[in-house]
N, C-alpha and C positions, 0 to 999 in steps of 0.2 A: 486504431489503437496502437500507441507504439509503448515499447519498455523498454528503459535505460537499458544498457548492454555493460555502460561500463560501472565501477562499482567506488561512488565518491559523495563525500559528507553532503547532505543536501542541504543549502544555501538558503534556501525560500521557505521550509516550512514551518521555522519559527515566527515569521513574520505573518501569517494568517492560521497557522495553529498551534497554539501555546500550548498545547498541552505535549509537542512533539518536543524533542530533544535535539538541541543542537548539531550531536552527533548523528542523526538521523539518516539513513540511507533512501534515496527515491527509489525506487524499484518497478514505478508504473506511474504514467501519465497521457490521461487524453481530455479531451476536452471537459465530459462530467465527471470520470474517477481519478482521484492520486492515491497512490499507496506509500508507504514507509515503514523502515524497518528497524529495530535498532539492536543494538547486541550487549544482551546483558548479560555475557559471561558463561550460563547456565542454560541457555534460550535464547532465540529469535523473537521479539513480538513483533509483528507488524499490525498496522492497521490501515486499511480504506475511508474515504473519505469520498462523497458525494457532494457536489458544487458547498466547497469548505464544511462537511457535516460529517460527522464520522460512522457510519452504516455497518462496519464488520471490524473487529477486532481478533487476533490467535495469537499462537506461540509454533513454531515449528524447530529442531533442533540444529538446524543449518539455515544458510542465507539463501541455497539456492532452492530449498525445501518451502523457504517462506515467498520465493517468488512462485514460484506450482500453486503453492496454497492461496495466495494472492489472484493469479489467474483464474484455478478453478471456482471461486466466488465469485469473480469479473464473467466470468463465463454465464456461470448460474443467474446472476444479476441482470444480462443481458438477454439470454432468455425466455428470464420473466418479463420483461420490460417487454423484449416484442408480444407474446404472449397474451397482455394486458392493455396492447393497442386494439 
């Protein structure tokens, strides 16, 4: 599981998910999850995405709030997955 370190518009996620924003921050990528984040001013949203499916959606009131909140669900997610083997 790696996560982006550094903090730059993500390039790729309008092209397999329209419903992200341009302006989009990657903030997590592995092989099954991507996350992204974007800043509207008032809030953080970010959301998760399972092979191009979106599974978890929030709001956190900082960037680096919304990557914790982002992990902590990755975590939870993963988990349950062993779990359920």
């Amino acid at each position: 599981m790696s996560t982006f370190s550094d903090v730059s518009p993500a390039a790729e996620p309008a092209a397999y998910l329209p419903e992200i924003a341009k302006e989009a921050i990657a903030i997590h990528s592995s092989e099954t999850y991507s996350a992204f984040t974007e800043d509207l001013d008032f809030m953080w949203r970010w959301r998760i995405y399972r092979d191009h499916k979106m599974v978890q959606e929030g709001c956190s009131l900082t960037l680096d709030a919304s990557r914790r909140a982002v992990q902590h669900v990755l975590h939870f997610f993963n988990a349950s997955q062993v779990h359920s083997q």
